[in-house]
C-alpha positions in Angstrom: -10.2 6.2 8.2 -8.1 7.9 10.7 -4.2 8.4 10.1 -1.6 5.9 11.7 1.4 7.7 12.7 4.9 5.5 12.5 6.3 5.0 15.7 10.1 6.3 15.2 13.0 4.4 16.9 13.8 5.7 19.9 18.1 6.1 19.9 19.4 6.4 23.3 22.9 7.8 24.8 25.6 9.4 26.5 26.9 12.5 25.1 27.8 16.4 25.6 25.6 19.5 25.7 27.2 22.6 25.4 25.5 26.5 25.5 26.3 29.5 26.9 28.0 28.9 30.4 28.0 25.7 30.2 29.6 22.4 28.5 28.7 18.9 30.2 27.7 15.1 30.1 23.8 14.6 29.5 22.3 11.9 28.6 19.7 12.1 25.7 17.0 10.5 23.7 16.2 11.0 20.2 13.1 9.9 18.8 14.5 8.3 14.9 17.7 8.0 13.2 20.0 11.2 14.1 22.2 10.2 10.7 19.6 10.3 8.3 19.1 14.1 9.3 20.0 16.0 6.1 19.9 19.8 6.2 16.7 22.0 5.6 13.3 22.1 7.3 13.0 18.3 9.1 13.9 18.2 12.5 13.9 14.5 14.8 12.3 15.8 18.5 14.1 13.9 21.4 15.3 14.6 25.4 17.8 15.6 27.7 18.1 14.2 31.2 20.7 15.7 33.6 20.8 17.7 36.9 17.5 19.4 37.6 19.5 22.9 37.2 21.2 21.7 34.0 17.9 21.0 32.2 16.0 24.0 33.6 19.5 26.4 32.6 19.5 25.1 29.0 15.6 25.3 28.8 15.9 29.0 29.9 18.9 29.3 27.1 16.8 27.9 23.9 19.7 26.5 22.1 22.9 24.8 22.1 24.9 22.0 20.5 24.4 18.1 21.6 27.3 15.7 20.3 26.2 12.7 20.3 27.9 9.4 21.1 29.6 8.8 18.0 30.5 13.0 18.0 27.9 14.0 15.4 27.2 17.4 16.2 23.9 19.1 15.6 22.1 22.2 17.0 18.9 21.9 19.2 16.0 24.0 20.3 14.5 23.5 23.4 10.9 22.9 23.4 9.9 22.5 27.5 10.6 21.5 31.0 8.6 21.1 34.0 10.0 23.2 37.3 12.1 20.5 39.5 12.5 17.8 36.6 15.9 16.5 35.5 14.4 16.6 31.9 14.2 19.0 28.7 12.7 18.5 25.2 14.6 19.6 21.9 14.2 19.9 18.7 17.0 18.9 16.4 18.4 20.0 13.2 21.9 20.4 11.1 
């Protein structure tokens, strides 16, 4: 019997995105419940959506810090971007 994945909430905003050079609005998607991120290993994966040159910047950077809405902080990886799109992937962790 094959394995069913849960689909996670998806938890959509407005919120900051700060790395080297640069400190902005973005707007972001994070697929399940940012607060129930403890620290350790688990991560939630989600997306960034700005300029074309923002996203491709902080793909090229790696890491920074997204505050959310309601001003959690937490650190991301980035995982990819496609040449010309306003989107990047991250990884997210405390």
């Amino acid at each position: 019997m094959a394995h069913v994945r849960k689909k996670l909430p998806a938890f959509p905003g407005d919120g900051e995105l700060r790395y080297r050079g640069f400190r902005g609005q973005v707007r972001y998607e994070i697929l399940g419940e940012p607060s129930s991120l403890r620290p350790g290993p688990a991560r939630l994966r989600g997306s960034i959506s700005a300029t074309p040159e923002v996203a491709a910047e902080a793909f090229r950077e790696g890491e920074g810090l997204l505050t959310l809405e309601g001003g959690a902080q937490f650190r991301i990886t980035m995982l990819g971007h496609s040449a010309g799109s306003d989107t990047a992937y991250f990884e997210m962790r405390i």
